[in-house]
C-alpha positions in Angstrom: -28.9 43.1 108.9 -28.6 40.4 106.4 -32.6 40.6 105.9 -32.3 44.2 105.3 -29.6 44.2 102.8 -31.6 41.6 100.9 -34.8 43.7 100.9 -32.8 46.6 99.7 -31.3 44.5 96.8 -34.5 43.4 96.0 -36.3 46.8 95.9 -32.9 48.0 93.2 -33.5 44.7 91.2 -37.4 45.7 90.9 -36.6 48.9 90.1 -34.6 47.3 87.0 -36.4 45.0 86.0 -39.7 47.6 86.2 -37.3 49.9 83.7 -36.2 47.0 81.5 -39.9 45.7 81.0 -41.4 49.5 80.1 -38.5 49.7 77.6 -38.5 46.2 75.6 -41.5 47.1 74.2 -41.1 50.7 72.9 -39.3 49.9 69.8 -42.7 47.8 68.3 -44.8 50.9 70.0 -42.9 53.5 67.9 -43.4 51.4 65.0 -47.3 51.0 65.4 -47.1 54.7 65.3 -45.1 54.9 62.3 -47.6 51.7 60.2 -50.8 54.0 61.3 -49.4 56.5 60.2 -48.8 55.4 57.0 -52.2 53.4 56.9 -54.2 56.4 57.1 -52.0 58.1 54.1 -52.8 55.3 52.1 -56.2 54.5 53.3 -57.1 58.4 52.1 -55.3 57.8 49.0 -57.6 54.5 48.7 -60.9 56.4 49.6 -60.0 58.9 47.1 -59.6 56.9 44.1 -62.5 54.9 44.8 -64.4 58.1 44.4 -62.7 58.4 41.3 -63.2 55.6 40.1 -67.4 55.5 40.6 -67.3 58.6 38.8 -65.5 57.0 36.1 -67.9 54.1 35.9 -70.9 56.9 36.1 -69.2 58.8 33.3 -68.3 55.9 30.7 -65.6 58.1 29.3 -62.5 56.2 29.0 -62.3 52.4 29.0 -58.5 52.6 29.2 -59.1 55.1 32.3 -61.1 53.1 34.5 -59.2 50.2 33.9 -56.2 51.9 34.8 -57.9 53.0 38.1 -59.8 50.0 38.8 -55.4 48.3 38.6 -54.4 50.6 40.6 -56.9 50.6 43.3 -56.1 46.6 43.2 -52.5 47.1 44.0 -53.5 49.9 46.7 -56.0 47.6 48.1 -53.5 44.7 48.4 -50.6 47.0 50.0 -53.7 48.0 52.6 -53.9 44.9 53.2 -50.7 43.7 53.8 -50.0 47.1 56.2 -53.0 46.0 58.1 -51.6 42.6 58.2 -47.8 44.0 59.3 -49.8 46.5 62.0 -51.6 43.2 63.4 -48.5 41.3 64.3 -46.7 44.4 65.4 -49.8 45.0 68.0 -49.9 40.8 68.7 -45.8 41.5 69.6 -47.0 43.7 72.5 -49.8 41.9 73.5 -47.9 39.2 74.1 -44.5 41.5 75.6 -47.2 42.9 77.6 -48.8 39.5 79.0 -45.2 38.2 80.0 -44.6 41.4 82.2 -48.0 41.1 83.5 -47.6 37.5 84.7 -43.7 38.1 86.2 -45.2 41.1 87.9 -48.1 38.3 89.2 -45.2 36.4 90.5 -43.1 39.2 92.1 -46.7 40.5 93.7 -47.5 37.0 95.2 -43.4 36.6 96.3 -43.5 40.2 97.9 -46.7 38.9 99.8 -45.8 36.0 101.3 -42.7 37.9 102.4 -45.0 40.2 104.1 -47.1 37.2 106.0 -43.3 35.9 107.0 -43.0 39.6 108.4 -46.4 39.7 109.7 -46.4 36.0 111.5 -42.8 36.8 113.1 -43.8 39.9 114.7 -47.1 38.5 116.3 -44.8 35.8 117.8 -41.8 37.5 118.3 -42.9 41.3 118.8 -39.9 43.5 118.6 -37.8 42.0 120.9 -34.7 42.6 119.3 -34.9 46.2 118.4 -35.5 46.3 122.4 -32.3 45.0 123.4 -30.5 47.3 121.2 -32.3 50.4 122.8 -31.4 48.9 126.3 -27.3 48.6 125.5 -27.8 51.7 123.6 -28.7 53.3 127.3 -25.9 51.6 129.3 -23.7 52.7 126.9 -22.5 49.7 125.7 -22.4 50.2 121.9 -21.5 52.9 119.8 -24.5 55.7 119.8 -24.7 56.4 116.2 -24.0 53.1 115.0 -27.1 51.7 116.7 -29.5 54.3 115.9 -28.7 53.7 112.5 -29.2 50.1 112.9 -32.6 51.0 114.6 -33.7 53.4 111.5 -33.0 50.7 109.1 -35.1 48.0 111.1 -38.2 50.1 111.4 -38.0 51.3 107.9 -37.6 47.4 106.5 -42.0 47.4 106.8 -41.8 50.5 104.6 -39.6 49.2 102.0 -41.4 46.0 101.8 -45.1 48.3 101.3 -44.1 50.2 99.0 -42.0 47.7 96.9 -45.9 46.2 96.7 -47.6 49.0 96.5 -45.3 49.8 93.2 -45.5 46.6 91.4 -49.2 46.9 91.9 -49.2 50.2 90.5 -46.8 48.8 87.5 -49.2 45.9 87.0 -52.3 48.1 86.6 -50.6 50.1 84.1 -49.3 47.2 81.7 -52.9 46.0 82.5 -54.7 48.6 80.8 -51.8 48.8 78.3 -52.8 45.1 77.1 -56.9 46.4 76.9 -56.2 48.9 74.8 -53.7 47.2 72.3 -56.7 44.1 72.4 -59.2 46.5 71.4 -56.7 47.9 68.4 -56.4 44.3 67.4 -59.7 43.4 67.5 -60.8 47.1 65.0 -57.9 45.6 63.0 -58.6 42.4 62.3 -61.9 43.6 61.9 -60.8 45.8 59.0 -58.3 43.4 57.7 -61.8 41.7 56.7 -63.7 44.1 54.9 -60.3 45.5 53.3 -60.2 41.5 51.6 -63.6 41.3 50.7 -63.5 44.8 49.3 -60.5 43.8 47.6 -62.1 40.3 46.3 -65.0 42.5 44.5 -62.7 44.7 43.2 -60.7 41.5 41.3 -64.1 40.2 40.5 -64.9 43.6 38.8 -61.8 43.8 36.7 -62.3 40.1 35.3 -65.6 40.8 34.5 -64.4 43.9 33.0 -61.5 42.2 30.5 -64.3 39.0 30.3 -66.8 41.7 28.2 -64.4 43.6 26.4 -62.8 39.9 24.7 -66.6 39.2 23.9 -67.8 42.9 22.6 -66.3 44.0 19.5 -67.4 47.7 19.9 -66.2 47.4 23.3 -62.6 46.8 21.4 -63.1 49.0 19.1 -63.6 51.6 21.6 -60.4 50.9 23.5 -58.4 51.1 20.1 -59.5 54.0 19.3 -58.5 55.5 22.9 -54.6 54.3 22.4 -54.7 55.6 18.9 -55.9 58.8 20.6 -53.6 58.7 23.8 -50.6 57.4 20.9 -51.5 61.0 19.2 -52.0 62.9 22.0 -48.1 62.1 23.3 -46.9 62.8 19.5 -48.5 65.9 19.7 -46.8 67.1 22.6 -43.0 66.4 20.8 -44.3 68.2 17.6 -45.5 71.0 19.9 -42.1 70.8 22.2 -39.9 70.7 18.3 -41.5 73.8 17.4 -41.2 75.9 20.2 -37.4 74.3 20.0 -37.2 75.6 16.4 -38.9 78.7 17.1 -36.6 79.2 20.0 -33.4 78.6 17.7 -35.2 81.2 14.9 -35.1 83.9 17.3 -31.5 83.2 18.7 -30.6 83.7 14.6 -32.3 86.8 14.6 -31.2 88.5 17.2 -27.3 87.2 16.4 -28.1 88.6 12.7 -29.4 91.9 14.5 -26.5 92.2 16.5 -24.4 91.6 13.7 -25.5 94.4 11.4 -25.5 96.5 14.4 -21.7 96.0 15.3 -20.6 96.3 11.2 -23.3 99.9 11.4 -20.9 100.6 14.4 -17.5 99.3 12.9 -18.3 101.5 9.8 -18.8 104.5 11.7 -15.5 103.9 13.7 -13.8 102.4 10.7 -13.0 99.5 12.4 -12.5 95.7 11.1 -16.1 93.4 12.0 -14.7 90.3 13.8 -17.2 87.6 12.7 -17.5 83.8 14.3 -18.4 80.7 13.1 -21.4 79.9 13.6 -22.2 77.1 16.0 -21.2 73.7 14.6 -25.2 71.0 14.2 -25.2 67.9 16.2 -26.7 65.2 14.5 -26.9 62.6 17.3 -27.2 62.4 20.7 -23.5 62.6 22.4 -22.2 60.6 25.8 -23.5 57.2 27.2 -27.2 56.3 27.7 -28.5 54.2 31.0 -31.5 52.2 30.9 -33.8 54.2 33.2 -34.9 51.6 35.2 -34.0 48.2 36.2 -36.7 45.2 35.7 -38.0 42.8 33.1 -39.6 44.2 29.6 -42.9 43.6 29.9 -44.0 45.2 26.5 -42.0 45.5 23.6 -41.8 48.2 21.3 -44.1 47.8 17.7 -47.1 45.6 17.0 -48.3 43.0 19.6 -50.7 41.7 21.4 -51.8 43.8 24.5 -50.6 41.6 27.6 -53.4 42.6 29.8 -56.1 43.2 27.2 -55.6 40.7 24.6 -56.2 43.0 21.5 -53.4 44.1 19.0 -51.9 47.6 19.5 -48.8 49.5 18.2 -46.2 50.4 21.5 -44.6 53.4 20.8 -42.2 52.9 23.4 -41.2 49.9 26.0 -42.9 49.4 29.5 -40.6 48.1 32.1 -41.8 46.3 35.4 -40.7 48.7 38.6 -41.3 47.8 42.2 -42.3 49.9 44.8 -39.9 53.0 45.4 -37.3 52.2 42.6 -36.4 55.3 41.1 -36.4 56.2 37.7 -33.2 57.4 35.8 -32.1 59.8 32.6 -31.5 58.2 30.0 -29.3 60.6 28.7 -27.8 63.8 30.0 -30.3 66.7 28.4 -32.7 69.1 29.5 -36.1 68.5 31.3 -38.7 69.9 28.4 -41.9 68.6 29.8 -43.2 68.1 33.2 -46.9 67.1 33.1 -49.7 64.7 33.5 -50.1 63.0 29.9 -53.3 61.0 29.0 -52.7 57.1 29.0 -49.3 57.6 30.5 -50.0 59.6 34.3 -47.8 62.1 35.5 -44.9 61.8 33.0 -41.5 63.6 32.1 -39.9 64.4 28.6 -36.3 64.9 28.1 -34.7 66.9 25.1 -31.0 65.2 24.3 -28.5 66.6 22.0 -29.4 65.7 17.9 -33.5 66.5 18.6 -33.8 63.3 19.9 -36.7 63.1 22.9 -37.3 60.7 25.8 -40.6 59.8 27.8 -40.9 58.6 31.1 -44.3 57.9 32.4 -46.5 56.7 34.5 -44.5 57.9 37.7 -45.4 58.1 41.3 -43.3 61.0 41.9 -41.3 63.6 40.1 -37.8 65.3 41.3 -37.2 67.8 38.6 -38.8 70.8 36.9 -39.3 72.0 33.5 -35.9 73.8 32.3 -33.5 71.4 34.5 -30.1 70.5 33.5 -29.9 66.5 33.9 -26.9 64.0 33.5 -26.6 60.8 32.2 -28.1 58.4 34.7 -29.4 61.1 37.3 -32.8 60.4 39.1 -35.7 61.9 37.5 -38.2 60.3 39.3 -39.9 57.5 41.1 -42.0 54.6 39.4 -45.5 54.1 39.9 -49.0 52.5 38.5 -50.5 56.2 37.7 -52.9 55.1 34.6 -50.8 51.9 34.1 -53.3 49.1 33.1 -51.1 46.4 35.1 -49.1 47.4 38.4 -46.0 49.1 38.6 -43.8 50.1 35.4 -42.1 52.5 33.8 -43.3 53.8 30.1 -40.1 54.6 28.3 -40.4 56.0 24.9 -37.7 58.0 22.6 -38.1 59.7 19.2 -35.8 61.8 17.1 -38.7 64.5 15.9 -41.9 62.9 15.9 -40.5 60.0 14.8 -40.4 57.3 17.1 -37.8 54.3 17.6 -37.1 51.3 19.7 -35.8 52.8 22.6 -33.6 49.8 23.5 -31.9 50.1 20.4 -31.0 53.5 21.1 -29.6 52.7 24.6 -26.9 50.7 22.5 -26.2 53.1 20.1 -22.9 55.6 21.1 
């Protein structure tokens, strides 16, 4: 009886430990999923702009452009690699979860078998004298009926238990077996990627010093690239003369229709003979009301005015402030207004402009993503956006411009003003 109990313990405890060692390693599984998921997102996004970027090169347009392209496809490149890295060691985890279950499931098997020779070896010699003697007091009558046919049921099903307790872990072991194959092939096509990803991103390093090495040697090259800021720099003060004007425009017709209404109701008082209540007309802001927040957190990286370019090397007038961003930070009004553009602005990427009380405009560009829409309502510090390196010449940052008109200032100087 003692024997039996123990096998049956044995079999729950296997049973356990079978569960346990299937569900240690599910949490890293689910994560592989989630990392190649999001390597194939960005290994498109990669692809894409490569594309891009050989048509760029083919072109010669825009110095300023490929550059741009050529940084971000560097930073792209390096997150790739560094997911491919992440996906590695997740796989290597359960690899190596994997081989541990493996070889306790070796030992279990080779303990479950010698229990079997034991069972084998002690029936040769024995035979089954025992379960005999219970059958013969079992006929005289000298025990209780039920109780020893139960005893009997247990004692001939004690070979089954101790079959099929192997025949399980076997089955287990097989599994986990092909398990570890399959995440040693992943492993293998990843390192194997995690290569060519490096060297790919080697070239691409190689490319962009060789690019900034010719345009510190060439002139016309320089001359080239100042005359695409100059361009870009009148492009974006285009776009606030064009947003003032439709503003002023905007404010003309609200006159004229308040003057038409107002002849209308004294044509309509004078025919009822009653008194024209006038109002004031709406008092002019001159400044922009409320607090201001600096939009985004990080280290000035380029000052507003004259300087010298950090990553090209060549002197060029900043119309606004660029501010270092990681990865996800999002990007904040700088004052409550309303959203007035919405659009992807040359030398800047996808970009937003804000219209604050007093004419005053603000510029947020180079973004990764956008949360609002031309028209929107914003508050002082709400979250416009998310930074990015879209057409940003040196990783992630936040282009942050302001101008009252067309007229632009330093924008940190405005944050300080009430």
């Amino acid at each position: 009886m003692f024997a039996l109990k123990n096998l049956s313990l044995s079999f729950v405890v296997f049973s356990f430990l079978v569960w346990t060692a299937f569900s240690a390693p599910l949490k890293t599984e689910l994560q592989i999923q989630e990392q190649q998921k999001a390597l194939k997102r960005l290994e498109s996004d990669l692809q894409k702009n490569r594309s891009n970027l050989k048509r760029l090169e083919k072109e010669e347009k825009s110095v300023i452009s490929t550059m741009a392209l050529l940084d971000q496809n560097l930073n792209q490149s390096k997150e790739y690699v560094a997911m491919l890295g992440k996906n590695e060691e997740a796989v290597k985890t359960v690899v190596g979860q994997l081989s541990k279950e493996i070889s306790s499931l070796d030992q279990k098997i080779a303990k479950q078998k010698k229990a079997m020779e034991i069972r084998i070896r002690t029936l040769y010699m024995q035979g089954r004298h025992s379960e005999a003697e219970h059958l013969y007091l079992l006929i005289k009558q000298q025990e209780n009926p039920e109780r020893l046919l139960y005893m009997v049921n247990k004692l001939l099903s004690s070979d089954k238990v101790l079959v099929e307790t192997l025949i399980e872990m076997q089955a287990e072991r097989a599994k986990k077996h092909l398990e570890e194959q399959k995440h040693l092939e992943s492993l293998k096509d990843l390192r194997a990627q995690k290569a060519i990803e490096e060297k790919q991103h080697f070239l691409q390093l190689e490319k962009q010093k060789e690019m900034l090495s010719s345009l510190r040697r060439d002139k016309s090259m320089q001359e080239k690239v100042l005359g695409e800021f100059e361009k870009n720099q009148k492009t974006m003060l285009a776009l606030i003369q064009r947003l003032q004007e439709k503003k002023k425009k905007e404010e003309a017709e609200a006159r004229k229709r308040a003057l038409e209404q107002k002849k209308k109701a004294e044509r309509d008082a004078k025919k009822s003979k009653t008194p024209v209540k006038t109002t004031p007309p709406p008092a002019t802001v001159t400044k922009a009301l409320g607090p201001k927040t600096m939009p985004l957190q990080g280290a000035i990286i380029s000052e507003y005015g004259l300087q010298d370019h950090p990553v090209l090397h060549i002197k060029t007038k900043n119309l606004g402030v660029e501010i270092r961003g990681k990865k996800g930070a999002k990007v904040k009004a700088a004052a409550k207004g309303s959203v007035a553009m919405v659009a992807e602005i040359d030398g800047r990427g996808p970009s937003i402009i804000i219209e604050h009380e007093g004419g005053y405009y603000s510029v947020y560009g180079h973004l990764n993503s956008v949360f609002v829409k031309e028209g929107d309502f914003v508050k002082n510090g709400q979250e416009i956006g998310e930074v990015g390196d879209m057409a940003s010449l040196n990783g992630i940052k936040l282009y942050f411009q302001v101008s009252q008109g067309t007229q632009t200032i330093d924008p940190l100087n405005w944050l300080k003003t009430k």
